[in-house]
Each structure stands twice: as C-alpha cells, then as structure tokens.
C-alpha positions as CSV (number, residue, x, y, z in Angstrom):
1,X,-0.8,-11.7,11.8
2,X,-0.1,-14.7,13.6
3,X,1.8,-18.1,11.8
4,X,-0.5,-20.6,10.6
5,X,1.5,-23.6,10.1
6,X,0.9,-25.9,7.1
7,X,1.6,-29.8,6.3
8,X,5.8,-30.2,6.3
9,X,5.9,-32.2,3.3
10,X,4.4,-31.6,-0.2
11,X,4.2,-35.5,-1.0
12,X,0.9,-35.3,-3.1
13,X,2.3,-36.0,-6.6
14,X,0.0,-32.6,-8.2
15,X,2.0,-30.3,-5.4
16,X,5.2,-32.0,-6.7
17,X,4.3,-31.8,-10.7
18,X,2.9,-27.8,-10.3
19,X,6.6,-27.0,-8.2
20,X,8.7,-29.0,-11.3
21,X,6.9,-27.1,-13.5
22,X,6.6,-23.7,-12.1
23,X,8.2,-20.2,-13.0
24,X,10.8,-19.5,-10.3
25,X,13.4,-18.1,-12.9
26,X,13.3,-14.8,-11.2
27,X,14.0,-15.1,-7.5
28,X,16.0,-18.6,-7.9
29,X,18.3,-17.0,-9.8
30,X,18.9,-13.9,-7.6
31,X,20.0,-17.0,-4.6
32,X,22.9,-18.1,-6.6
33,X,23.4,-14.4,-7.5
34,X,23.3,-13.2,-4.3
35,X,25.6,-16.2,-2.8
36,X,28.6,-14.6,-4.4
37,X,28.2,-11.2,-3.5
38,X,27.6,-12.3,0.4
39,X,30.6,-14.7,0.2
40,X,32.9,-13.4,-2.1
41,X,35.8,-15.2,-0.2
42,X,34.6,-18.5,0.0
43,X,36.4,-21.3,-1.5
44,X,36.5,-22.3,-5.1
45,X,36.1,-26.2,-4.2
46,X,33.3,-27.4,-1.3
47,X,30.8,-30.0,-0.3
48,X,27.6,-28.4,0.3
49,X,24.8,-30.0,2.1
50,X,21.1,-28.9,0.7
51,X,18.1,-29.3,3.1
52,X,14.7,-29.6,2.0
53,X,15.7,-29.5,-2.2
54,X,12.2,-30.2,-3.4
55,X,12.5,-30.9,-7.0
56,X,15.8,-29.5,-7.7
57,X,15.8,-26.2,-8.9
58,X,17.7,-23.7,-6.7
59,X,20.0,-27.0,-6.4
60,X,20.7,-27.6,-9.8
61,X,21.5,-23.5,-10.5
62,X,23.7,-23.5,-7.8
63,X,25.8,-26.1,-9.0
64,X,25.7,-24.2,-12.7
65,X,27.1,-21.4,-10.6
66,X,29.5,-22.6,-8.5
67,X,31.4,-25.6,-10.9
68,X,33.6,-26.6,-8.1
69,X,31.3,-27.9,-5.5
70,X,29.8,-31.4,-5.0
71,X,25.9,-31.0,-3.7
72,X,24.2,-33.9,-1.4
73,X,20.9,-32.8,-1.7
74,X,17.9,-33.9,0.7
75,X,14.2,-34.0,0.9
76,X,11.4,-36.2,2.6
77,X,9.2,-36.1,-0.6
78,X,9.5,-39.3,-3.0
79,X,7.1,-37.5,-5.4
80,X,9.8,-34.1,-5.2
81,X,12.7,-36.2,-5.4
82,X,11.2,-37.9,-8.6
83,X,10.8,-34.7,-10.4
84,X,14.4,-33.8,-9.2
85,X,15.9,-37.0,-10.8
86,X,14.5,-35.7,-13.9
87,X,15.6,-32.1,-13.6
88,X,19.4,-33.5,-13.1
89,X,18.7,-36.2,-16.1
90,X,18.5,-33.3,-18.6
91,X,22.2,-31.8,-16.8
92,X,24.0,-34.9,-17.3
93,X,27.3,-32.9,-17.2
94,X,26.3,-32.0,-13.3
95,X,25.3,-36.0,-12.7
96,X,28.7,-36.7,-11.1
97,X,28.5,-33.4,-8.7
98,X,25.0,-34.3,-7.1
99,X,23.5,-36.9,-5.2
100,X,20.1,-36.9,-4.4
101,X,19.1,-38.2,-0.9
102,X,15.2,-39.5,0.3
103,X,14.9,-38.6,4.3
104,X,12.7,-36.9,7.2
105,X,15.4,-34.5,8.7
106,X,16.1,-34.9,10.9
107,X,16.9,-38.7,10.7
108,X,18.1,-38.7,6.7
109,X,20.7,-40.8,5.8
110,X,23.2,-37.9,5.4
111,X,26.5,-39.2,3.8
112,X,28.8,-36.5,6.0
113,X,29.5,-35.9,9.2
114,X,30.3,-32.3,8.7
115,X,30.0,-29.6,4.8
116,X,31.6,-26.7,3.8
117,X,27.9,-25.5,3.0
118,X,24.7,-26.0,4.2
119,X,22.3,-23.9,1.7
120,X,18.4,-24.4,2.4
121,X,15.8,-22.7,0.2
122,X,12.6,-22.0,1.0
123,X,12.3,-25.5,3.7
124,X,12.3,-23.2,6.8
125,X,8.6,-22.0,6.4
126,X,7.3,-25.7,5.9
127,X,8.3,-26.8,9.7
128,X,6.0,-27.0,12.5
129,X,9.2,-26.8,14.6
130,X,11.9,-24.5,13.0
131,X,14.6,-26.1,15.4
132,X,14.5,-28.9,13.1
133,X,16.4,-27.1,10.6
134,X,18.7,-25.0,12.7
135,X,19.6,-27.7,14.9
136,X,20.6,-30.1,11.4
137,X,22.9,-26.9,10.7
138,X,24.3,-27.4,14.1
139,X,25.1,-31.1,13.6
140,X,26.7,-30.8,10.1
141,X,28.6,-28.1,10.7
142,X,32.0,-27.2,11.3
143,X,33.8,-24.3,12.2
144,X,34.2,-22.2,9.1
145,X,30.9,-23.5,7.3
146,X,28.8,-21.3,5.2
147,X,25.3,-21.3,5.6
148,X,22.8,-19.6,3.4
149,X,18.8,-19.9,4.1
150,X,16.6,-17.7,1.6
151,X,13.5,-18.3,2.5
152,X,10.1,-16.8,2.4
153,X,8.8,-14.1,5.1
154,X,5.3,-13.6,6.7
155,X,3.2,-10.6,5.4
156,X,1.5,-8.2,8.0
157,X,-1.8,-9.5,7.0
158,X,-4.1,-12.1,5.2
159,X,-5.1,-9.7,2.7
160,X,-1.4,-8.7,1.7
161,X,-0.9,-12.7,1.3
162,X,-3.7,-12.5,-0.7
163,X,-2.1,-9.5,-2.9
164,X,1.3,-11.5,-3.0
165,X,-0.4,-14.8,-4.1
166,X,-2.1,-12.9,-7.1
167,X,1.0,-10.9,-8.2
168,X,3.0,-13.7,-8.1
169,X,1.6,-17.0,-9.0
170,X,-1.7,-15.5,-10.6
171,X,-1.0,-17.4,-13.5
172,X,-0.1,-20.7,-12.0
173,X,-2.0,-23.8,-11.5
174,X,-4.7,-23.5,-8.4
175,X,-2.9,-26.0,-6.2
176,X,0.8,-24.2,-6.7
177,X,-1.3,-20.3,-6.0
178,X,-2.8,-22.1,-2.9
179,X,0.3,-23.6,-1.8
180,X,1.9,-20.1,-2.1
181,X,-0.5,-18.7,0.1
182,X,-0.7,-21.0,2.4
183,X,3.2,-21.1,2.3
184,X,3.2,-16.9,3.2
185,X,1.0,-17.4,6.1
186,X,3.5,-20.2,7.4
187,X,6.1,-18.2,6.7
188,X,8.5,-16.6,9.8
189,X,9.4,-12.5,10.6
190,X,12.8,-12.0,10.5
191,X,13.0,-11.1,14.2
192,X,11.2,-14.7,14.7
193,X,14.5,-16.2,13.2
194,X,16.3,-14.6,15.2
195,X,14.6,-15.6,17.7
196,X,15.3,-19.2,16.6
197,X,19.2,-18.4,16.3
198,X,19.6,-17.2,19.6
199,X,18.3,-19.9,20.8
200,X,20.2,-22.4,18.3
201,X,23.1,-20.8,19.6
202,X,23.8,-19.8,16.0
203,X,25.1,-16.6,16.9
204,X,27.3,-16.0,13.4
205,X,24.5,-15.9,11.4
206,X,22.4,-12.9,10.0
207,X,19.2,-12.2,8.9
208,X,18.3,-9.7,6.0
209,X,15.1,-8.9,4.3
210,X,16.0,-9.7,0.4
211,X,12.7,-8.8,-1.3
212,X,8.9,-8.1,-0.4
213,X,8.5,-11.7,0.2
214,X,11.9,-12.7,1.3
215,X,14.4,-13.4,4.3
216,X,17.9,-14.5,3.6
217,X,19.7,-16.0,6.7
218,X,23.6,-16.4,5.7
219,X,27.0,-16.0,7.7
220,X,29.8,-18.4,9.0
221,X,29.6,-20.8,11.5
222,X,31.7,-19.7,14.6
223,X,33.6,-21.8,16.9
C-alpha cells in the first residue's frame, strides 16, 4: 500500500479536544518504559528537545519518568498547545522543568542551539516531507545526543488500517478514529526510515518494529 499523506498540522480545535481527551495510557506509557531499557546509561540530568508535542501527553510522562531532565517542548498547533498548558497546569510540580514552545519546524523559536535529547512521538507520520524532522535532529544535535522517535508504521493494506482503527480507537470520538486512520495510511515502513536516515546522514540511529502499529527509531548521534 502506498503512503497517502495527510494535513501536517491538527489545528482544528475538535482534533485537538478528541487527542487531550483520548485513551493513550497503554502505548504512551510503554515510550517512557521502553526509553530506559534502550538507554540504560544515559545521564541522570539533560535537556531534551520534544518535536511535534501535541497536547502534552508522552511529554508530560516522560518528565514523571525521568525527574532530572528539563523538556522544551514544540508544536505548530495553538489549539494542541492550549490543551497542553492545561495538561501541565494540573502537574504544577513539573511547571519549572517544561516550557512549551508555539512554531512550524522547521523555523520554531528553539531556545538551544544543541540537547542532550531530542524525543519525537508520533510527529514523523504527519510530514509531507520527513526530512523536516530528521534534518531538525541534525541541527540540534551534538555528538553524544540521544534521540528516540516512536512513531506509528504503515499497514500492508487499507483493510488492515481499517482493522487497526476499529481495535483501537473503536470507542473514540469519529474525528479522533478518522484521524487514526488517516494517520496509519500516512504512516512510513521501517525500511522507508531508513531510507530517510541514510540519506540524513543519521547513520547512529536504528529502527525497530515496537508493536503491530509501531516503529521506534532511537540510538546516539555520532560524530
């Protein structure tokens, strides 16, 4: 099955609302999870750059999980970032640790000229150009930099979308199971991202199938 890309940015403030209020307990919480087993050296303090945050959620539970790091968190969407602000207004204790930052990347007004982390969930599949995202990594990057990228990955067909979009957002809101769908038909093969890497010139990083619906791109940045 062949891509079909969608619109890069949910701005429409019922897409925004349906994310915010949507069940991601299960995979979200495997990312944070599966960040400690993959880097199981990496340092207890860092500054971590998040592209593409939406309305918080992955970003918030990896600051729960990882105490030590300050987040700069970015996304295009005024109506995502709203939703954010009020996800981090109910962790007041992770106010201090997070910044939330309104920008197209590339382009944003991105505080740093280089992070210890760049962590992107689930942003890859929304670009009509994927280089946008792996060419960011490049620019904030430093030797040494983790980067972790769990994302979602194309099915063989449209009717396995179809199945996925019914097994897993069945119960949500029409515009959040259309999204999804839409979202799994965008969606890259792993040997796409490679693809992209190679051509990146991101050479340290690798790509792993993570679920039934998943890719996880992680690794260090090499000189």
């Amino acid at each position: 099955m062949k891509r079909i890309v969608e619109p890069e940015l949910m701005s429409a403030e019922a897409q925004a609302k349906a994310y915010a209020q949507a069940d991601f307990e299960a995979a979200h919480n495997t990312y944070a999870k599966l960040f400690a087993e993959k880097f199981p050296g990496r340092p207890e303090r860092a500054c971590v750059l998040d592209l593409g945050c939406g309305p918080c959620d992955v970003t918030l539970r990896f600051a729960k999980a990882n105490p030590g790091y300050t987040l700069h968190a970015v996304d295009g969407s005024a109506a995502m970032l709203k939703y954010g602000r009020r996800a981090l207004a109910r962790h007041a204790g992770l106010a201090r640790r997070l910044r939330l930052v309104e920008g197209f990347v590339p382009g944003a007004p991105i505080p740093r000229r280089s992070y210890d982390v760049i962590l992107s969930s689930s942003f890859l599949h929304h670009l009509h150009d994927p280089q946008v995202l792996w060419q960011t990594v490049r620019k904030y990057a430093r030797r040494g930099t983790i980067v972790y990228v769990p994302d979602l990955r194309r099915p063989p067909s449209r009717a396995k979308a179809e199945a996925m979009t019914q097994k897993y957002s069945g119960n949500e809101p029409e515009v959040l199971k259309r999204d999804f769908f839409n979202s799994l038909l965008a969606a890259f093969t792993p040997a796409e991202v490679r693809r992209q890497l190679r051509q990146a010139d991101l050479h340290g990083l690798a790509v792993e199938i993570i679920s039934d619906r998943h890719l996880l791109v992680f690794g260090r940045i090499n000189p």
